[in-house]
C-alpha positions, 0 to 999 in steps of 0.5 A, spaced: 583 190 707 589 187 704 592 179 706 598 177 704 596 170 701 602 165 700 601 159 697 607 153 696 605 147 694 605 140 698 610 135 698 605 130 697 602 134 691 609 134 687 608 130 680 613 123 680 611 122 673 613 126 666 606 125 665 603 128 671 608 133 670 604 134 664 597 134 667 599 138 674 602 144 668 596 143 663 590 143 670 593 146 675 599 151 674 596 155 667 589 155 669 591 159 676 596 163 673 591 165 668 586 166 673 591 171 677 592 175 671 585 177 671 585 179 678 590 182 678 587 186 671 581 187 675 586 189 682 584 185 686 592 183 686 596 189 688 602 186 688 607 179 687 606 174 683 610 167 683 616 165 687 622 163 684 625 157 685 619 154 688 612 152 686 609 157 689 605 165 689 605 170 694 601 176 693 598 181 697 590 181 695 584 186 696 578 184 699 572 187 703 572 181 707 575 174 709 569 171 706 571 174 699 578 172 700 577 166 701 573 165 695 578 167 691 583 163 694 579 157 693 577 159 687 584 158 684 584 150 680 591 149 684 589 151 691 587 144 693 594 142 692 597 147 696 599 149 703 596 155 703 597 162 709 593 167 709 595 174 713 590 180 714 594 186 713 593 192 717 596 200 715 602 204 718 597 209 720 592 203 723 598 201 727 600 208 729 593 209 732 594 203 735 600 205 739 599 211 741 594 210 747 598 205 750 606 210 749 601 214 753 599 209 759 607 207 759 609 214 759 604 216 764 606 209 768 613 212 769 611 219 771 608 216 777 
């Protein structure tokens, strides 16, 4: 199944010093950024990546379930110092299925 996942960071988060600027890029960014590299080798992350503008990341992820999706957002060093939005995609195909059955209920309700 595939997620959209994004993730901005808190206002409460933000550095206030040149020194914990340091800290939050040497801790925080480079270590996540390095760790979404690698999942998007493994494809895992199918697409996305930073937002521009804005500490932040959007990405559509590939997990099996919401457990594994959690897992990796939360694996993330800077996920703690993000708020974070987690959307379960489904398919074209999916969402026709979905409403064909109920266009046939409408249809047949305006036949009556």
């Amino acid at each position: 199944m595939q997620y959209l996942v994004q993730m901005k960071l808190a206002s409460h988060s933000r550095p206030d010093s040149p020194q914990e600027e340091t800290t939050f890029i040497q801790g925080y960014i480079f270590p996540s950024l390095e760790m979404l590299k690698k999942l998007q080798e493994e494809n895992k992350i199918l697409a996305g990546g930073p937002m521009s503008g804005t500490i932040g990341i959007a990405l559509i992820l590939q997990a099996d379930s919401a457990q594994e999706i959690d897992e990796l957002v939360e694996s993330l060093p800077v996920w703690p110092l993000m708020e974070t939005a987690v959307t379960p995609l489904t398919t074209f195909d999916g969402r026709i299925a979905t409403l064909r059955p109920k266009l046939e209920r409408l249809k047949a309700n305006l036949k009556q």
